[in-house]
N, CA, C and O atoms as a GROMACS GRO file, in nm:
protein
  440
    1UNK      N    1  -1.103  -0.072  -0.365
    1UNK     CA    2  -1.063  -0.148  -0.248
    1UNK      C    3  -0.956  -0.071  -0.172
    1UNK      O    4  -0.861  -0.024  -0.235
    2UNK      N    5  -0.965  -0.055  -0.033
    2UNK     CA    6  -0.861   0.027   0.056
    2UNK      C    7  -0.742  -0.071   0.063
    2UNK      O    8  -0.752  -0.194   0.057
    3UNK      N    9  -0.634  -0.004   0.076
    3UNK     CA   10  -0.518  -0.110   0.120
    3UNK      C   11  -0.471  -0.036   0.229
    3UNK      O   12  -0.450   0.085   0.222
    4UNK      N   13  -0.450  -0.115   0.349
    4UNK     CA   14  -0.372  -0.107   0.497
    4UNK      C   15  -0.264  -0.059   0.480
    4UNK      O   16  -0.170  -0.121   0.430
    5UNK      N   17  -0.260   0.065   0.519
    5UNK     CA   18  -0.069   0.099   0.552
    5UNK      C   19  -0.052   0.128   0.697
    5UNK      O   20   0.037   0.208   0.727
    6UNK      N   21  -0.115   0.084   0.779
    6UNK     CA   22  -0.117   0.107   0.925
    6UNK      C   23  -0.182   0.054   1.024
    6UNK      O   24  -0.298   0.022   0.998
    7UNK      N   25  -0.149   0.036   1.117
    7UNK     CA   26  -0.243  -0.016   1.227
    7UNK      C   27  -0.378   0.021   1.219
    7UNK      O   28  -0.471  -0.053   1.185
    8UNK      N   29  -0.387   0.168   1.261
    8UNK     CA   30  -0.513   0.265   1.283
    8UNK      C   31  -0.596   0.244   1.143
    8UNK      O   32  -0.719   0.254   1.139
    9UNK      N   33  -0.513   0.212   1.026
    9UNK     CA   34  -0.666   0.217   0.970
    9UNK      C   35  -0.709   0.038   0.922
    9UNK      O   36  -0.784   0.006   0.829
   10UNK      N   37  -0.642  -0.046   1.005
   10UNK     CA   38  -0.652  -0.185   1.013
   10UNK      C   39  -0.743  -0.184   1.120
   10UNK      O   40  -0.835  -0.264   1.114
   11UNK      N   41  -0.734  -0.092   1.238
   11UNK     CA   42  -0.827  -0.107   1.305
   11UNK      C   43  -0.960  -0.034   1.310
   11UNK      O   44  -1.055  -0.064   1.381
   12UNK      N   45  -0.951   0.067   1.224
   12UNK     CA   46  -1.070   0.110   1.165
   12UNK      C   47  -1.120   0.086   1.093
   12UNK      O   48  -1.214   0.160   1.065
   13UNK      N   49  -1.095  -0.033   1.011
   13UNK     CA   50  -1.196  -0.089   0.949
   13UNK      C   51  -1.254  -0.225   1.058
   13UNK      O   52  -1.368  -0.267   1.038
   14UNK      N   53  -1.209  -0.258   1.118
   14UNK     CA   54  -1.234  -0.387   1.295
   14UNK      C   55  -1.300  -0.261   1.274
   14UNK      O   56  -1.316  -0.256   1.152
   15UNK      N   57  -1.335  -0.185   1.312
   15UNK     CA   58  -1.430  -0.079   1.430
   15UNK      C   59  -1.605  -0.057   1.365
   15UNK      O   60  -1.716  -0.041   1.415
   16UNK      N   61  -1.528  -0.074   1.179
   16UNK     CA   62  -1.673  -0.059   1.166
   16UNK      C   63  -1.720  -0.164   1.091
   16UNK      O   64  -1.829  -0.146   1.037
   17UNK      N   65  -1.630  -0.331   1.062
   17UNK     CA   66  -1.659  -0.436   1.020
   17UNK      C   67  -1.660  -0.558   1.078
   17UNK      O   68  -1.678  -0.669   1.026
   18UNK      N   69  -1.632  -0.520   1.220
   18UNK     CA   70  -1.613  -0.684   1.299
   18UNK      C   71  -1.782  -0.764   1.286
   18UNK      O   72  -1.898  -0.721   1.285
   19UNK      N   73  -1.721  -0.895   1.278
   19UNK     CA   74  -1.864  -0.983   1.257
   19UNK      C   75  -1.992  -0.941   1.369
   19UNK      O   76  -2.111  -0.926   1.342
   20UNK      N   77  -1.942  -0.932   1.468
   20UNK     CA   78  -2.046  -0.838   1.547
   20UNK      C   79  -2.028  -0.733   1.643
   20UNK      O   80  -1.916  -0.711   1.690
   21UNK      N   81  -2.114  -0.674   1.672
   21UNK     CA   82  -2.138  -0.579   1.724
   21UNK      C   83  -2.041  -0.515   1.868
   21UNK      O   84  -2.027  -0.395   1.891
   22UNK      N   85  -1.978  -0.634   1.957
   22UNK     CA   86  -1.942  -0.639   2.036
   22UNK      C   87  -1.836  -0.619   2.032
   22UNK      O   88  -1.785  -0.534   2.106
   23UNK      N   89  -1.755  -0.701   1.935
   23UNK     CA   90  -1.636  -0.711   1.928
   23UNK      C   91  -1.621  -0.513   1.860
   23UNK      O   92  -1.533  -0.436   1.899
   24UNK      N   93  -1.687  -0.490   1.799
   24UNK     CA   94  -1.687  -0.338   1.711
   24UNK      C   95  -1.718  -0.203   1.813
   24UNK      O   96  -1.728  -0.082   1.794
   25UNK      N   97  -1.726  -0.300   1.943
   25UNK     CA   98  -1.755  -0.142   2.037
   25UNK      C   99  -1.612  -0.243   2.146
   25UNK      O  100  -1.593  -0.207   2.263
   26UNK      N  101  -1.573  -0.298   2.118
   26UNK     CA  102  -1.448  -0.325   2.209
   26UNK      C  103  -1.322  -0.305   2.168
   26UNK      O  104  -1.216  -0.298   2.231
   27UNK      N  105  -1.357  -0.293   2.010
   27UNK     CA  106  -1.180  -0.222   1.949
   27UNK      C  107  -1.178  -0.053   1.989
   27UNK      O  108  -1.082   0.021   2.007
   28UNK      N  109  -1.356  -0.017   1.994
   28UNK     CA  110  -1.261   0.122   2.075
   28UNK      C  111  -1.277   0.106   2.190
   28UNK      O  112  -1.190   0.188   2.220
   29UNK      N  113  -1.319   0.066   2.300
   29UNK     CA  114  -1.358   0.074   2.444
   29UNK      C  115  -1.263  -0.023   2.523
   29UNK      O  116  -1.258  -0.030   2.646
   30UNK      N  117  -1.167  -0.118   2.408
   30UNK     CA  118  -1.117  -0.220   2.502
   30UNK      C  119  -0.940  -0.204   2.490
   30UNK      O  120  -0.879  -0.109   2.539
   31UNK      N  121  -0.894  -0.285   2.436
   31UNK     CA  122  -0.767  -0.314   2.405
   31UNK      C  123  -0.714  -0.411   2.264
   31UNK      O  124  -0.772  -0.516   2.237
   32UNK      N  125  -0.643  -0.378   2.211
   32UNK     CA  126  -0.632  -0.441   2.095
   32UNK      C  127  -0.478  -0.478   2.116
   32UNK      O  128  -0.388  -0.422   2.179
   33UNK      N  129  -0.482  -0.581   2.049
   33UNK     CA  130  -0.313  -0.643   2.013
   33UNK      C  131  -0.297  -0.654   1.891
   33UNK      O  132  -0.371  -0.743   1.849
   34UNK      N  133  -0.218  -0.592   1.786
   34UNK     CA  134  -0.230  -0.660   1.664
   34UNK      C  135  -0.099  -0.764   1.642
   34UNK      O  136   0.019  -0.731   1.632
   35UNK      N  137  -0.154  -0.887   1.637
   35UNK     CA  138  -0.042  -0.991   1.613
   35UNK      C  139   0.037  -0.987   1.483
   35UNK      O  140   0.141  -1.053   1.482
   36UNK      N  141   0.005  -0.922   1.380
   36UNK     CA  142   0.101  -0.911   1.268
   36UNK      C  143  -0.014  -0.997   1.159
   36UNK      O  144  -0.133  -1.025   1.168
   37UNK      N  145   0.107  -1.022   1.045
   37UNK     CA  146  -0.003  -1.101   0.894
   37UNK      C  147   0.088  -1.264   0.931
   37UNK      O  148   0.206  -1.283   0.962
   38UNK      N  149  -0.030  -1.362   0.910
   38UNK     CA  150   0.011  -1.471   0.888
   38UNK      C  151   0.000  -1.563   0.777
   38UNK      O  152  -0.068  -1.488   0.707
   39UNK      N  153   0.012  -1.653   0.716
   39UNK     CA  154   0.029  -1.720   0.606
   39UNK      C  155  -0.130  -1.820   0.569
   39UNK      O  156  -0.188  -1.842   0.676
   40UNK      N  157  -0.179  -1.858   0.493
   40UNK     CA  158  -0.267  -1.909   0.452
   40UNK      C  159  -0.259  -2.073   0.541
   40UNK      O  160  -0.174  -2.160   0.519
   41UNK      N  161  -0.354  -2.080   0.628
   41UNK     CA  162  -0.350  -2.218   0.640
   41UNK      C  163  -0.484  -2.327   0.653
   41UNK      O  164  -0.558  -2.284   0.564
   42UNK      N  165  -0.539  -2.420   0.703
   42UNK     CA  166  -0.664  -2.468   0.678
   42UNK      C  167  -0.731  -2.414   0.827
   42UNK      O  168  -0.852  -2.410   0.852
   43UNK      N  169  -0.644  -2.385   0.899
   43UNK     CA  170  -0.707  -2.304   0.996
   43UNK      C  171  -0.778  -2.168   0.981
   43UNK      O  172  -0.880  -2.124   1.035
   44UNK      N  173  -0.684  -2.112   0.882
   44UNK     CA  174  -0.734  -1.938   0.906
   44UNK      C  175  -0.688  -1.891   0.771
   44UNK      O  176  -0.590  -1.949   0.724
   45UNK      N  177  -0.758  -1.774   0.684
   45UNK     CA  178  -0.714  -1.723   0.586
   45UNK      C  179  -0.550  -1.637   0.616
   45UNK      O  180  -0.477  -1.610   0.712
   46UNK      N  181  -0.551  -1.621   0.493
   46UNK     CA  182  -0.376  -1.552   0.501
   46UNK      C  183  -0.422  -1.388   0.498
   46UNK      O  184  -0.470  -1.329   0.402
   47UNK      N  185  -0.398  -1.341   0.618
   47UNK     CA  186  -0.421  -1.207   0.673
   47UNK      C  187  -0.382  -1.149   0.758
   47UNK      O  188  -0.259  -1.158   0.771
   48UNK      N  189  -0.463  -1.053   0.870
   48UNK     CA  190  -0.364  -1.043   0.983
   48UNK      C  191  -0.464  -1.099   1.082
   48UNK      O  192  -0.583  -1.120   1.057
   49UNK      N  193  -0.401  -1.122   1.202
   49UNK     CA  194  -0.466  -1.109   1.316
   49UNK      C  195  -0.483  -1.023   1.459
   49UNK      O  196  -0.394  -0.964   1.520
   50UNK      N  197  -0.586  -1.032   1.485
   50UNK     CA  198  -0.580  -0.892   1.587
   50UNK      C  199  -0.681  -0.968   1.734
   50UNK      O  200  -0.793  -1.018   1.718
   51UNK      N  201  -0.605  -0.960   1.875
   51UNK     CA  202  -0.692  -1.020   1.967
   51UNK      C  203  -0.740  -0.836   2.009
   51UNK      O  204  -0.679  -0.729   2.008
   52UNK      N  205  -0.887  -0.882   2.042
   52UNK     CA  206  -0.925  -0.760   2.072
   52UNK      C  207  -0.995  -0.846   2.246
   52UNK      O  208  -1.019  -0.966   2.259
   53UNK      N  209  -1.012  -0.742   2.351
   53UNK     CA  210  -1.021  -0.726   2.438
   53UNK      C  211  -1.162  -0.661   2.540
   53UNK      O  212  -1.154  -0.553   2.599
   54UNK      N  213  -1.226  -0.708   2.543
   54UNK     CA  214  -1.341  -0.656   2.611
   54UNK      C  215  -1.293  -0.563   2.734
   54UNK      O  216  -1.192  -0.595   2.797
   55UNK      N  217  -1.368  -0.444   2.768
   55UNK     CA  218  -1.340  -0.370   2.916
   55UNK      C  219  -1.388  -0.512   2.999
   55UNK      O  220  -1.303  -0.564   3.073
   56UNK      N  221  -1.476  -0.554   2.991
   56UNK     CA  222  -1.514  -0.676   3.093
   56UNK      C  223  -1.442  -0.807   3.071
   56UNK      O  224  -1.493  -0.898   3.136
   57UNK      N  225  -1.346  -0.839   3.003
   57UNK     CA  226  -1.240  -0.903   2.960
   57UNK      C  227  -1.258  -1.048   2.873
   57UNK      O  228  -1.202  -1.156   2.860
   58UNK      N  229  -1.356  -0.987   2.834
   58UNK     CA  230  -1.403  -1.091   2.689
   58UNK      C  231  -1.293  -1.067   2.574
   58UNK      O  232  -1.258  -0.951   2.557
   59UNK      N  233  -1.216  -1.199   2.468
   59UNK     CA  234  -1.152  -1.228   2.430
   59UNK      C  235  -1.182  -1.264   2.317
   59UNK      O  236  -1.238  -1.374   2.317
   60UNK      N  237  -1.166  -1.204   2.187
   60UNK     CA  238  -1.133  -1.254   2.099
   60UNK      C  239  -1.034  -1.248   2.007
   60UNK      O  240  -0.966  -1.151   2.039
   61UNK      N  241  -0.966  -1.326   1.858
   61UNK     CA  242  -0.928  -1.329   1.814
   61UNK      C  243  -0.992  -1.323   1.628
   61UNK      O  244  -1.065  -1.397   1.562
   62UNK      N  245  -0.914  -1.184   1.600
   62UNK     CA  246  -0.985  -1.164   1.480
   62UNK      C  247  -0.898  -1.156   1.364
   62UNK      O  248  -0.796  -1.088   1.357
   63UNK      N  249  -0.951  -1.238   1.268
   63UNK     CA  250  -0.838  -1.227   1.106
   63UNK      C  251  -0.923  -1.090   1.034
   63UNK      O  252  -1.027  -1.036   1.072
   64UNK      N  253  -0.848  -1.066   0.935
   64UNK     CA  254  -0.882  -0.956   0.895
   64UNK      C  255  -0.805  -1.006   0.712
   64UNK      O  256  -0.687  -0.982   0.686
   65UNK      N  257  -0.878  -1.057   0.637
   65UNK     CA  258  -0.818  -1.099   0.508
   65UNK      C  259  -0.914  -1.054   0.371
   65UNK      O  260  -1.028  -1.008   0.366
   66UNK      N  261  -0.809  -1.088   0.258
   66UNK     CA  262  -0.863  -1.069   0.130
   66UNK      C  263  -0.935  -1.128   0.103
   66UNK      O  264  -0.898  -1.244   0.117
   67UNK      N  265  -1.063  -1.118   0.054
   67UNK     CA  266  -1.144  -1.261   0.001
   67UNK      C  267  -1.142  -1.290  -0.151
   67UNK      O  268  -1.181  -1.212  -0.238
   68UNK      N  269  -1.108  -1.370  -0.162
   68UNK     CA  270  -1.024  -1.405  -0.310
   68UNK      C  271  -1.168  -1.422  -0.405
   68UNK      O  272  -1.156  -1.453  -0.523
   69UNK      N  273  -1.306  -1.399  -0.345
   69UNK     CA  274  -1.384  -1.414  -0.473
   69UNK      C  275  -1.449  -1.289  -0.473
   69UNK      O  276  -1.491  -1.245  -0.580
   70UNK      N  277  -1.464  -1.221  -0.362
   70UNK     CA  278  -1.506  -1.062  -0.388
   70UNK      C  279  -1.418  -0.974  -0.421
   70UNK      O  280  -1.456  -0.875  -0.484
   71UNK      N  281  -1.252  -0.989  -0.378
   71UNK     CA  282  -1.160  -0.927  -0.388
   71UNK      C  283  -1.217  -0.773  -0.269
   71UNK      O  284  -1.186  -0.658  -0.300
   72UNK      N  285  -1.303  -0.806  -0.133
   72UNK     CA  286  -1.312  -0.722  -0.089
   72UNK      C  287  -1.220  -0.743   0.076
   72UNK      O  288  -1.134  -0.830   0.067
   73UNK      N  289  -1.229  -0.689   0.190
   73UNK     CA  290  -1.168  -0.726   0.278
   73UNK      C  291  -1.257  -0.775   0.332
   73UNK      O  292  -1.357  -0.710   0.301
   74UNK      N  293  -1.292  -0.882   0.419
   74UNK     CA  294  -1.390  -0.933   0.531
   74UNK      C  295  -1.289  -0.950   0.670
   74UNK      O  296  -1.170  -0.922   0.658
   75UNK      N  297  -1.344  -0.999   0.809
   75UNK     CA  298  -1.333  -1.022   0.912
   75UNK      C  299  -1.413  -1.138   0.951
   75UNK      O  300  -1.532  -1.161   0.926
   76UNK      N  301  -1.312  -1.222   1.029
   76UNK     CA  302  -1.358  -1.303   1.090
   76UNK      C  303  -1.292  -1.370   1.200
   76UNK      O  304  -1.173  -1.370   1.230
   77UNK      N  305  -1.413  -1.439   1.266
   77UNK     CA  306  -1.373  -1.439   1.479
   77UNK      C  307  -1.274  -1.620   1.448
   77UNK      O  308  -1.313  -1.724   1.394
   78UNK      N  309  -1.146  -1.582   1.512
   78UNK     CA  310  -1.095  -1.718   1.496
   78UNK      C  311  -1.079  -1.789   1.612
   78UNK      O  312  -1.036  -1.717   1.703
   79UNK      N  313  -1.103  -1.937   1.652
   79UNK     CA  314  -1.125  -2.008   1.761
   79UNK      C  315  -0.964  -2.021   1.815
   79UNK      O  316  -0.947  -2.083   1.920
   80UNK      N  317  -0.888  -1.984   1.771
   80UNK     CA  318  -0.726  -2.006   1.800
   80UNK      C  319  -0.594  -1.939   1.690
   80UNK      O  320  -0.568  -1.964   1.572
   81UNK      N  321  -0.547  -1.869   1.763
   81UNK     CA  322  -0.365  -1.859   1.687
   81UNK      C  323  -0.313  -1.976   1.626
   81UNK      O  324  -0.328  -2.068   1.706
   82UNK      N  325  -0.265  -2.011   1.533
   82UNK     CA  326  -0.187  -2.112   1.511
   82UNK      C  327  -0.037  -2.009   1.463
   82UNK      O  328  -0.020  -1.936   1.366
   83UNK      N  329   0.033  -2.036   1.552
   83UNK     CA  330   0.149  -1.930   1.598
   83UNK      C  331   0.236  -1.962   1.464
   83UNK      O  332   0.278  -1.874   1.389
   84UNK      N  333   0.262  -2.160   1.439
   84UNK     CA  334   0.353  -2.157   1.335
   84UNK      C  335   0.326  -2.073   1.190
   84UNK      O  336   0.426  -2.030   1.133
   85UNK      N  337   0.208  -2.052   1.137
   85UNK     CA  338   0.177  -1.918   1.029
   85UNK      C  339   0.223  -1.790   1.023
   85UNK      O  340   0.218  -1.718   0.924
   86UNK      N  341   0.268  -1.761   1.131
   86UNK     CA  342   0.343  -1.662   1.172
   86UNK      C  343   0.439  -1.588   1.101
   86UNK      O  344   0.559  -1.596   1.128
   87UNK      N  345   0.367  -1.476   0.959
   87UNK     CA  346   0.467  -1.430   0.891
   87UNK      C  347   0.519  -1.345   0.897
   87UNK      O  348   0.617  -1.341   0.822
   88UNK      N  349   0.493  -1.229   0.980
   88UNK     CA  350   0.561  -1.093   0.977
   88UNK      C  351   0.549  -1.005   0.914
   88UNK      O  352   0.442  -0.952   0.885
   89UNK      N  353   0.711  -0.956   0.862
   89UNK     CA  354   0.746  -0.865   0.799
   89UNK      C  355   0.809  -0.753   0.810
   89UNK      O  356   0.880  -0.722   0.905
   90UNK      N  357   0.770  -0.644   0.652
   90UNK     CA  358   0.930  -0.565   0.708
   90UNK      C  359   0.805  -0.404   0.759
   90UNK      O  360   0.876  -0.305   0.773
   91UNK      N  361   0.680  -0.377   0.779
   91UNK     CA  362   0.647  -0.296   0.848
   91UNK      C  363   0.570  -0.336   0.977
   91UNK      O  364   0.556  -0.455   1.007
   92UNK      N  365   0.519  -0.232   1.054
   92UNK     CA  366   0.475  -0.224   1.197
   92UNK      C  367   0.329  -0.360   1.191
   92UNK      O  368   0.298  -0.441   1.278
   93UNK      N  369   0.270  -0.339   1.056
   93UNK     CA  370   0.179  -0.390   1.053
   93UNK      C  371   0.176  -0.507   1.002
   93UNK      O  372   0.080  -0.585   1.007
   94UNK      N  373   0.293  -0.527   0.944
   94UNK     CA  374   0.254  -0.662   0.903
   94UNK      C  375   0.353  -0.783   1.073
   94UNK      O  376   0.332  -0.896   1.116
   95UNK      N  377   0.443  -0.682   1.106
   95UNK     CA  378   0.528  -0.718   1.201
   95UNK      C  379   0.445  -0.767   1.349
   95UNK      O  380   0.471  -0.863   1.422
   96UNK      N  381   0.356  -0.680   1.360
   96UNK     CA  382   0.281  -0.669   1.478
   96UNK      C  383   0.345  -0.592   1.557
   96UNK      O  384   0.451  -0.533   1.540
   97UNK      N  385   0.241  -0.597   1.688
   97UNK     CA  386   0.255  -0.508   1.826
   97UNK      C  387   0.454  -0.565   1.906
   97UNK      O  388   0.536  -0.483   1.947
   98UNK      N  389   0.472  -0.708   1.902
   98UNK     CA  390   0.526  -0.736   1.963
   98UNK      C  391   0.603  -0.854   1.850
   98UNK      O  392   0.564  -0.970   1.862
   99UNK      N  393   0.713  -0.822   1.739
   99UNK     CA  394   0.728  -0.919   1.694
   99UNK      C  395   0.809  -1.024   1.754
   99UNK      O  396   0.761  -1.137   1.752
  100UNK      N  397   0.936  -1.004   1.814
  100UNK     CA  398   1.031  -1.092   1.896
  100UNK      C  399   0.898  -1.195   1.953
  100UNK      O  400   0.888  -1.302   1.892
  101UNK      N  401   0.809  -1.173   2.050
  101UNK     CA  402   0.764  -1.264   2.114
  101UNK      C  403   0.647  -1.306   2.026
  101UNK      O  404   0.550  -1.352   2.087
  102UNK      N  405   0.643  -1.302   1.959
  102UNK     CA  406   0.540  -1.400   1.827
  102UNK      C  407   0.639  -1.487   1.726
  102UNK      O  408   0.609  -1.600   1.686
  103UNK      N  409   0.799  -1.392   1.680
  103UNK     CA  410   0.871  -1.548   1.655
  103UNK      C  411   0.913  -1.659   1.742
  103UNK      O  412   0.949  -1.774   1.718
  104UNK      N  413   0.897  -1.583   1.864
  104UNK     CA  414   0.944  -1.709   1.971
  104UNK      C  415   0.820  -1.804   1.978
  104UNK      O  416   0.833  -1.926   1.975
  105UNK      N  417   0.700  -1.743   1.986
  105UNK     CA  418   0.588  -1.837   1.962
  105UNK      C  419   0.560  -1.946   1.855
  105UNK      O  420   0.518  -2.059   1.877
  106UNK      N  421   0.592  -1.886   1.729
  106UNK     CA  422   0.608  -1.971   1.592
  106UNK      C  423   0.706  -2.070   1.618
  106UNK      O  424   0.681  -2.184   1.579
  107UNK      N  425   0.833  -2.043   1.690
  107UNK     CA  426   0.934  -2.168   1.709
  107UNK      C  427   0.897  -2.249   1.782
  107UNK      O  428   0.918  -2.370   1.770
  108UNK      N  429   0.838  -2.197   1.869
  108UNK     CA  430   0.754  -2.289   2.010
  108UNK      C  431   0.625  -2.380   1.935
  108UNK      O  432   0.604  -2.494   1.977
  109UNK      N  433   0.553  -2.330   1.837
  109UNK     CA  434   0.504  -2.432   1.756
  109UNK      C  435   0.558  -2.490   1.668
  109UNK      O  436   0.503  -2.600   1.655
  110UNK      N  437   0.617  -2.481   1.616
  110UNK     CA  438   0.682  -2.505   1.477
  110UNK      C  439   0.782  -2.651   1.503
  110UNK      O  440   0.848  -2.698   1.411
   0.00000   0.00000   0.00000
């Protein structure tokens, strides 16, 4: 099993595992945000999240977590942030692109 020590290869595995096809030609052709790792909730597994960006400005939001019965990594398209999960941390990747304005978001839910 690979373990993430970086953006680039968090997003290289998005490049060659997103649930489909689209989203996997828009992490290189589009824009990516990586929001950081968030906490386990009934919304979304405990992983990270990443909004990726269409050139034609299609939107999604993608977790990227452990799956506790394969113990492999999967991806999956999430219908919403839930900002208060919002865990961080002490590197780039678990911190995200922009951490200040994702704890202000978590307080703003929270």
């Amino acid at each position: 099993m690979t373990h993430f020590k970086t953006k680039n290869q968090l997003l290289e595995y998005l490049e060659n595992n997103a649930p489909y096809r689209m989203i996997r030609r828009a992490v290189v052709e589009g824009e990516v945000e990586l929001y950081g790792f968030f906490e386990y909730s009934v919304f979304m597994p405990e992983g990270w999240v990443v909004r990726v960006r269409s050139r034609f400005g299609k939107e999604w939001f993608v977790s990227v977590y452990l799956n506790p019965h394969t113990h492999a990594y999967q991806a999956m398209v999430l219908h919403t942030v839930v900002w208060n999960y919002y865990k961080g941390g002490g590197s780039e990747l678990f911190r995200g692109d922009d951490p200040e304005k994702y704890e202000q978001l978590k307080e703003e839910w929270g």
